[in-house]
Structure formats: C-alpha cells, structure tokens
C-alpha positions as CSV (number, residue, x, y, z in Angstrom):
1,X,45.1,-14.3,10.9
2,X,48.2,-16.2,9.7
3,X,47.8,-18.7,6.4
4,X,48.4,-21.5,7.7
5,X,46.3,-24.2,5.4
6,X,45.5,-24.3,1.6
7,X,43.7,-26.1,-1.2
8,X,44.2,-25.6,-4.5
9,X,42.1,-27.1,-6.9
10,X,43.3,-29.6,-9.5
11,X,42.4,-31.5,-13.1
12,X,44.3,-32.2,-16.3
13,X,44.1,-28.6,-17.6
14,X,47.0,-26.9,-18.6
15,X,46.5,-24.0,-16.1
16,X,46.3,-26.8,-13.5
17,X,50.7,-26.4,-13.2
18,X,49.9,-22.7,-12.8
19,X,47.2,-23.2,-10.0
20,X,49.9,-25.5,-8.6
21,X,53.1,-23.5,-8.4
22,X,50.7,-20.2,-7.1
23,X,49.6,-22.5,-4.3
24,X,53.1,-23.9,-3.5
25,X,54.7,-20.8,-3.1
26,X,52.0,-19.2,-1.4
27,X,52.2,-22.7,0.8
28,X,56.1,-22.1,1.3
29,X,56.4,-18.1,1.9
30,X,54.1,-18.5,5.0
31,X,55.0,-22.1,5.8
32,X,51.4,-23.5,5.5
33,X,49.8,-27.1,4.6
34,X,49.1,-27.7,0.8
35,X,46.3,-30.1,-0.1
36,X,45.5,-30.4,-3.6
37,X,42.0,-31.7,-4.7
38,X,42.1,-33.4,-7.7
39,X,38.7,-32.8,-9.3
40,X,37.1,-32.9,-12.7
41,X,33.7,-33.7,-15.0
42,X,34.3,-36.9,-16.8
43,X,31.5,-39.4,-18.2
44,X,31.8,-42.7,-16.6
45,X,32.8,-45.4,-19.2
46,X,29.5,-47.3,-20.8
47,X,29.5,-51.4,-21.0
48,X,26.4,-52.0,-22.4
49,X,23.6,-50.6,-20.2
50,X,25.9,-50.4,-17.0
51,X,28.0,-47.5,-16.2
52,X,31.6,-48.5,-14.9
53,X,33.6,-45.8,-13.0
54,X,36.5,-44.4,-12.9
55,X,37.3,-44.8,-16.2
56,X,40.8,-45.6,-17.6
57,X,41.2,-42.0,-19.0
58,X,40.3,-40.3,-14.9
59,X,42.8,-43.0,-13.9
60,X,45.2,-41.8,-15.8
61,X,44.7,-38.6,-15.6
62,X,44.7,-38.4,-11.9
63,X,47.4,-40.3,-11.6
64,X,49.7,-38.2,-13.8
65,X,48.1,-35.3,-11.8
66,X,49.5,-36.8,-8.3
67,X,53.0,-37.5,-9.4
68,X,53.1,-33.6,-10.4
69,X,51.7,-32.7,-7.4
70,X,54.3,-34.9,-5.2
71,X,57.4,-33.6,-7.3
72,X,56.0,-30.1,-6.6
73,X,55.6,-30.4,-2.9
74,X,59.2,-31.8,-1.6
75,X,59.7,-30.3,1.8
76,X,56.0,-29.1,2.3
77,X,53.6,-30.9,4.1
78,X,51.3,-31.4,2.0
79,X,48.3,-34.1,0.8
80,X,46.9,-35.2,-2.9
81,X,42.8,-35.9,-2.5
82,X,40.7,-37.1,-5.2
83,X,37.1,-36.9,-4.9
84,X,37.0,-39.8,-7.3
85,X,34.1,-37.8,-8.7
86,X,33.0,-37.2,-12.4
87,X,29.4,-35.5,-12.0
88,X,29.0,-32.1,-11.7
89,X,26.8,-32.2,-8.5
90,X,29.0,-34.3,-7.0
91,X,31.8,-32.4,-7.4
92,X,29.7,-29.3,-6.3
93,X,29.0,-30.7,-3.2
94,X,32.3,-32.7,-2.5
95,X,34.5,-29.4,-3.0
96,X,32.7,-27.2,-1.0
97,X,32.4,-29.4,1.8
98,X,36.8,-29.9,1.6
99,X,37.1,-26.2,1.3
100,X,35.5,-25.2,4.3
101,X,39.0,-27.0,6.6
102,X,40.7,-24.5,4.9
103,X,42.2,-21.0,5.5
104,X,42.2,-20.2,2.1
105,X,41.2,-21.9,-1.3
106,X,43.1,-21.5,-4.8
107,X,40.9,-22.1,-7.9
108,X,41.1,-21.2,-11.8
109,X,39.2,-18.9,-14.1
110,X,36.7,-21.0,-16.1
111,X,37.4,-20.3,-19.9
112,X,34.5,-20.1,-21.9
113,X,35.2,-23.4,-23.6
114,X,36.1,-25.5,-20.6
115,X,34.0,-28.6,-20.0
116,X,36.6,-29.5,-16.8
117,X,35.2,-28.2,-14.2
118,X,31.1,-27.1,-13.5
119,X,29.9,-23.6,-15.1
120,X,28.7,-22.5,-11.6
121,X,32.3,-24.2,-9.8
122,X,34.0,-20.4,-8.7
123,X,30.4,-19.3,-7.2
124,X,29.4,-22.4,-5.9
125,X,32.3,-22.5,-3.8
126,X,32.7,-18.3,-3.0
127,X,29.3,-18.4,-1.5
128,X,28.7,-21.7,0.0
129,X,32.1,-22.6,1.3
130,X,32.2,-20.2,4.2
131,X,36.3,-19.7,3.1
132,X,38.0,-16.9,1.3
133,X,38.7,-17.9,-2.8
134,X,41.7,-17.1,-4.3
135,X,40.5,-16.9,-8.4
136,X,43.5,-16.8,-10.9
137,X,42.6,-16.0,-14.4
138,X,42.8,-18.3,-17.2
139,X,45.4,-16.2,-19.0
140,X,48.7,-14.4,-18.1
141,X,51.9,-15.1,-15.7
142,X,52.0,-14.5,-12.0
143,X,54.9,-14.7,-10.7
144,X,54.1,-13.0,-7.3
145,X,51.0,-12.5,-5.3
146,X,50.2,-9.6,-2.9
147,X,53.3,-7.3,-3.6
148,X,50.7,-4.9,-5.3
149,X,47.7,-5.7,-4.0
150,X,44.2,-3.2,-4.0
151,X,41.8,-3.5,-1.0
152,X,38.1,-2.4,-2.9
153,X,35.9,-1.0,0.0
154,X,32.2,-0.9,-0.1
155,X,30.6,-0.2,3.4
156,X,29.5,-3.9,3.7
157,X,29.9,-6.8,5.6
158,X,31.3,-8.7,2.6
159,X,33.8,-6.2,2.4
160,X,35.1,-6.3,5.6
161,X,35.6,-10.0,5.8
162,X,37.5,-9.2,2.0
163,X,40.0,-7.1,4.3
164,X,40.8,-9.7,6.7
165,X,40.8,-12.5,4.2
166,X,43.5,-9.9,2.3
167,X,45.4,-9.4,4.9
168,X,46.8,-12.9,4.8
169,X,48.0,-12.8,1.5
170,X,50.4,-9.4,1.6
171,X,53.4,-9.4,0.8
172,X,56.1,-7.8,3.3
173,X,57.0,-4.4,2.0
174,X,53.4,-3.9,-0.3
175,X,52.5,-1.1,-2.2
176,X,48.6,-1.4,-1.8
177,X,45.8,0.9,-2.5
178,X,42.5,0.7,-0.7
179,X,40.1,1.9,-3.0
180,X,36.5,3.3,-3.0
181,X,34.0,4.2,-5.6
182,X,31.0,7.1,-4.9
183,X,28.0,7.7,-7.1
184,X,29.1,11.1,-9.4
185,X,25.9,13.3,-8.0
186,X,25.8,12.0,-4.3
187,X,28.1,15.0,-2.6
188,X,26.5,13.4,1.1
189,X,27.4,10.0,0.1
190,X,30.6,10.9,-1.1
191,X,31.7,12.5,2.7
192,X,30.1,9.5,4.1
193,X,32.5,7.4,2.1
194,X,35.3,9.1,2.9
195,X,35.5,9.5,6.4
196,X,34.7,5.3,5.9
197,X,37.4,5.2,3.4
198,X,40.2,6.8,6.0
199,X,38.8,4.4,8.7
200,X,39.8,1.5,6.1
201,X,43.1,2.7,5.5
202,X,44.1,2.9,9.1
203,X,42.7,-0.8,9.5
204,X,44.9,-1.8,7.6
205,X,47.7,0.5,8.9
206,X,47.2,-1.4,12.0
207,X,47.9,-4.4,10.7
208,X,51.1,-3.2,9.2
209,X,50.0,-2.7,5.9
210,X,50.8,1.1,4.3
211,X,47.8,1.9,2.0
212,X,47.6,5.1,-0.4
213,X,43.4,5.5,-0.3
214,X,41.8,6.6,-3.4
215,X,38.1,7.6,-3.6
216,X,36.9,7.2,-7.1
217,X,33.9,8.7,-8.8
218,X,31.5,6.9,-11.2
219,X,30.5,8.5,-14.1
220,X,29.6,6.3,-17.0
221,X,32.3,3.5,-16.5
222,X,31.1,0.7,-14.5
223,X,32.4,-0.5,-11.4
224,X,33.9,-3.8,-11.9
225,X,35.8,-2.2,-15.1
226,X,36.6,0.9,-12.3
227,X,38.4,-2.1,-10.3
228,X,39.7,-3.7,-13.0
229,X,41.7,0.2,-14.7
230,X,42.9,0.4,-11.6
231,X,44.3,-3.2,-11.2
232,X,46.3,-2.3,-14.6
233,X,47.2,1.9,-13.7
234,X,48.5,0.1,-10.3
235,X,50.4,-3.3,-11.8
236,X,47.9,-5.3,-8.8
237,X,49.0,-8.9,-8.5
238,X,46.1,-9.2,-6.2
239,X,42.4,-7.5,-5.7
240,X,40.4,-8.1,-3.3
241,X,36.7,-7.9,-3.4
242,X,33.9,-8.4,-1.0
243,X,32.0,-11.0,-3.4
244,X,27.6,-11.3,-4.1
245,X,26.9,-9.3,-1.1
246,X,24.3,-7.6,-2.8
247,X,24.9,-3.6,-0.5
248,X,27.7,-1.4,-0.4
249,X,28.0,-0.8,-4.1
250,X,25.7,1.0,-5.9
251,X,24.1,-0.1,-9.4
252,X,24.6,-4.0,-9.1
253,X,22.4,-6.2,-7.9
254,X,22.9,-8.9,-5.8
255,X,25.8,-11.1,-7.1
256,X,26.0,-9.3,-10.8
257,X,28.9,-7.5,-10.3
258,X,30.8,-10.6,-8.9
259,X,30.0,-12.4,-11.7
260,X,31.0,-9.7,-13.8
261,X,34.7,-9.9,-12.1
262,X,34.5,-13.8,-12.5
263,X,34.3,-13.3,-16.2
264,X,36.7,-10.3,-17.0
265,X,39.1,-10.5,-14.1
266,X,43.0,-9.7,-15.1
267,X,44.7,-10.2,-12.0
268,X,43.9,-12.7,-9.2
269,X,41.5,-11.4,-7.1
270,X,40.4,-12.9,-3.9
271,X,36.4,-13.0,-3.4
272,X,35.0,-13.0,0.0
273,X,31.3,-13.7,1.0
C-alpha cells in the first residue's frame, strides 16, 4: 500500500522539531499529505471559580507551534489542526478519532518526566486507532528511516498487519532482516517457525524487499531486549513490531512486551495492532 497520508503529532516539546522534520521527509520521499495535530495537557486558566479556556500560555504555544509547522511544510500539501484540547481524555479521544484518516501516524517517546502529553497517549492510540504508529524515541538523531529496517515475526495476526504497515516505510535499496525468536528447548516449535520464517521472507521478497532471515533462540535474555541487540548489531533505523497482540510470542502476556518496547525502544519502531 503506498503512503500517501500522515499525522504527526505536535506540542511545545523540544522533540516536537524532531517529530516534525521525521514526518516531512517521510511526507516528501513518498509525496504524501502531512497534517500536524497540535495537541497537549494544559490546565485551563482560573478566574475565580470559573475556568476560562484556552489560556494565553496554549495560545501562544500553539501559535508558535503553527508558524513552525508552515515554514516546515513549503511545497507539501499539508494542514495544522488543533484539538483546542487541554484534558487528558479529551485529547485521548480527539487523537484517536483524527488518526484513524490516516495511513500512517508519527508520535514521540514519552519521557519519564513529561507532563505534555497523557501517560497512556502511545497505547491509547496503537490499539484503538485502527492505523499503524510510527514511535520515535525521546533521545538520539534519525536522520533516515527504513534504510535498515528489521521485520520481527511472531506467527500472529498482529504481526502480519506489522509487515504490511512496514512495507510502506522501506527505503529503496534496504538492508532488512526479518527476524524470529524460538523458545531454547522447543526443537518442534523451532521447525515450525522456520518453515514460517522462510514464508516471511519471501513475502517480502515479493514486494521487492531483499531480507537476510534470522531465527533466534531465547535463552535467558528477554525478547524485547532480543529485538532491541539486534536493532544495535544491525544499525536498524526502523523495527517493526506486531504490538499487544497477546500470541505469537512466547513468555509475555498480553500487551507486556509492547509496553516493554514503549519504554526502552532505541530506534523508531513502528507498532501495529
């Protein structure tokens, strides 16, 4: 399926230029639509007993967040939205239901210590929105996206939508690896996987893509920090991971290991549901 519509997510935060560039050059390489939603938790301003909204420091803030966003976009076609929203339901509810006219969505990392955007914002959107979620972390450069990429199979629906969510965001000319993981003492499961694992590689062979496929072994390492070696042995600038699908994988259960990811992700890594 070709890219053909994005929204990246928006506030004040620094990594908010990051998000931004990411989306615009995603937006330009395939010649897509960029709509940035400008969304963030702010108090509405007290008079007395009465709550007055938006107050002067959202106005501002979106405002300076708009002009950035028009510089950025020269020549795309592209749209600034607010959701004019400071409450963290709101913007819950208001976000997924934008995301789902999308192809593809482009969010942040939530540091520990960011009061920006809701705790539960990433998730919220990766299971409910029905789109594919484009994560980037809250620290490091990434100057390209989908040169490198690894395709993690699991055996589960989740997973195959990750592959043709991935697929969109490949570079021409990627290096990618298509990794699976097997349980150390299950030999049956292991041919099982195998044969499943060849079966993924020529999927995406089909599609173009040239995939070295690696079947991995768990022994004592988890799996998310299996993923995430092999996003730093391989250089990824891009894993993609069938997200809180709750089968495939052994050892997690439903949803843990995405979180996991959400917290110690390196790379971007694009979560489908």
């Amino acid at each position: 399926m070709p890219l053909c519509s994005i929204l990246v997510h928006l506030n004040s935060a620094d990594r908010s230029t990051m998000r931004l560039k990411i989306a615009v050059d995603l937006a330009r390489a395939h010649g897509a639509r960029l709509t940035g939603l400008f969304a963030q938790v702010t108090a509405p301003h007290q008079v007395g007993m009465v709550a007055d909204w938006p107050p002067a420091d959202y106005v501002q803030a979106a405002g300076a967040n708009r002009a950035a966003f028009l510089e950025a976009t020269k020549g795309l076609e592209a749209e600034w939205i607010d959701v004019n929203r400071g409450d963290e339901g709101e913007i819950l509810r208001l976000a997924t239901d934008f995301a789902r006219h999308f192809d593809l969505i482009v969010i942040g990392q939530r540091r520990p210590d960011n009061s920006l955007h809701p705790p539960e914002f990433a998730e919220h959107l990766i299971v409910n929105s029905g789109r594919p979620v484009l994560v980037l972390p809250y620290a490091g450069e990434f100057p390209t996206i989908g040169t490198r990429p690894i395709f993690a199979w699991s055996d589960s629906a989740s997973s195959a939508r990750g592959f043709a969510d991935g697929m969109m965001l490949v570079a021409p000319g990627a290096v990618a690896l298509v990794v699976n993981l097997s349980k150390a003492d299950d030999e049956k499961g292991a041919a099982y996987q195998k044969e499943s694992l060849r079966l993924a590689a020529a999927h995406l062979a089909a599609h173009k893509i040239a995939a070295h496929a690696e079947q991995l072994t768990l022994d004592e390492i988890g799996l998310m920090d299996a993923l995430l070696n092999r996003v730093a042995d391989h250089g990824a600038d891009l894993l993609t991971i069938g997200a809180f699908g709750g089968g495939g994988y052994p050892l997690f259960s439903r949803g843990s290991g995405s979180r996991y990811m959400l917290k110690h992700m390196t790379a971007p890594v694009l979560f489908s549901h």
